[in-house]
ROVEX-362320 format. One record per residue (C-alpha): residue in one letter; x, y, z. Coordinates in steps of 0.2 Angstrom, whole numbers, plus 5000, padded with zeros to 4 digits. Layout:
% ROVEX-362320
aXYZ...
***
This chain:
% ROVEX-362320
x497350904948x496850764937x497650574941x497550434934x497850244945x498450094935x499049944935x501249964931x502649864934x503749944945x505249914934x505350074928x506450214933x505250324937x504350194949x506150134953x506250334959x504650324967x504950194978x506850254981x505850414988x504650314999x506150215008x506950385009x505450445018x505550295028x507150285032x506950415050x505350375054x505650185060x507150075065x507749975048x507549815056x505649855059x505349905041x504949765028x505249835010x504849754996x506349794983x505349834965x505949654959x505149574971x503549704967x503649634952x503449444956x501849354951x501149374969x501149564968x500049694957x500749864957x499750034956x500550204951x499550364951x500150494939x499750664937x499050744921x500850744914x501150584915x502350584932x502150454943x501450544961x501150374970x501250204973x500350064983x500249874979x499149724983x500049544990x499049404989x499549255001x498149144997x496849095010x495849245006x497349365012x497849495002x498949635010x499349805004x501049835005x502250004997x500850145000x501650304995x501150474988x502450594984x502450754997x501850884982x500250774980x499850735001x497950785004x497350784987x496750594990x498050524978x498250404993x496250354992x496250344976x497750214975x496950104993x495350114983x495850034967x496949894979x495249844988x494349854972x495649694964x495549624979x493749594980x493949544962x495149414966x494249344983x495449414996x494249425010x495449505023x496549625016x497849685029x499349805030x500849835042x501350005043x502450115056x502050195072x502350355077x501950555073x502750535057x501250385054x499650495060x499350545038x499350345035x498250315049x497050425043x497050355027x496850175034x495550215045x494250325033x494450175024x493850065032x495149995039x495349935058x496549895070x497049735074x498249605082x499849555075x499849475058x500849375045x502549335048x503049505057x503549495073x502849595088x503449755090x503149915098x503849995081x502349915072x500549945069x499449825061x497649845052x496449755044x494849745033x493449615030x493049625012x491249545003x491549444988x491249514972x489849474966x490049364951x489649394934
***
């Protein structure tokens, strides 16, 4: 299957669906008070770039996004990919073009919150075949047992 990752703003309906569908997924897997959504409005600030994936037709399969917080911090929050597309590396693809911005933009240390639990071992995976490690608590997020925290030292981009 062919996809194709670009830079979309997630007021759209079919991204309004998408992330709908992720907070669905969500919604069992964690307490709510432990899970930090961005609302596709606030996706859509100046802070955040959103990626979609779409399949050759032109639906949107996936989502992921990069939030700068300055310092060299960038964190990639709403990392989605719809159930029909999971281990066809939608989800890579997506992570991949994230890291490539922020290199581009200077983040140095790109980070990401996520869930933990069984129903978290796919993202994981992800996180960790990219490069992506463990680490202490981060941000604003408070200390939780219902949260896992990762991280990534980025090189500059070289510059042109």
């Amino acid at each position: 299957m062919a996809i194709s990752v670009a830079v979309e703003t997630p007021l759209q309906d079919d991204v309004r669906a998408l992330v709908d569908d992720l907070n669905d997924h969500l919604l069992p897997l964690s307490p709510i008070e432990f899970q930090f959504k961005m609302t596709v409005e606030q996706m859509a600030g100046d802070d955040t770039t959103v990626f979609v994936a779409r399949d050759e037709d032109g639906h949107a399969v996936g989502c992921g996004a990069l939030k700068e917080h300055g310092d060299g911090v960038g964190e990639v929050k709403r990392m989605f990919t719809r159930p029909t597309v999971r281990g066809q590396r939608v989800g890579s693809a997506l992570l991949d073009a994230i890291t490539s911005l922020a290199k581009d933009k200077g983040v140095t240390r790109l980070v990401l919150e996520t869930g933990t639990g069984p129903g978290f071992a796919d993202a994981y995976r992800l996180y960790e075949r990219s490069g992506f490690t463990r680490c202490g608590v981060l941000l604003d997020y408070p200390d939780s047992e219902h949260s896992a925290f990762y991280e990534k030292r980025l090189a500059l981009a070289p510059a042109q």
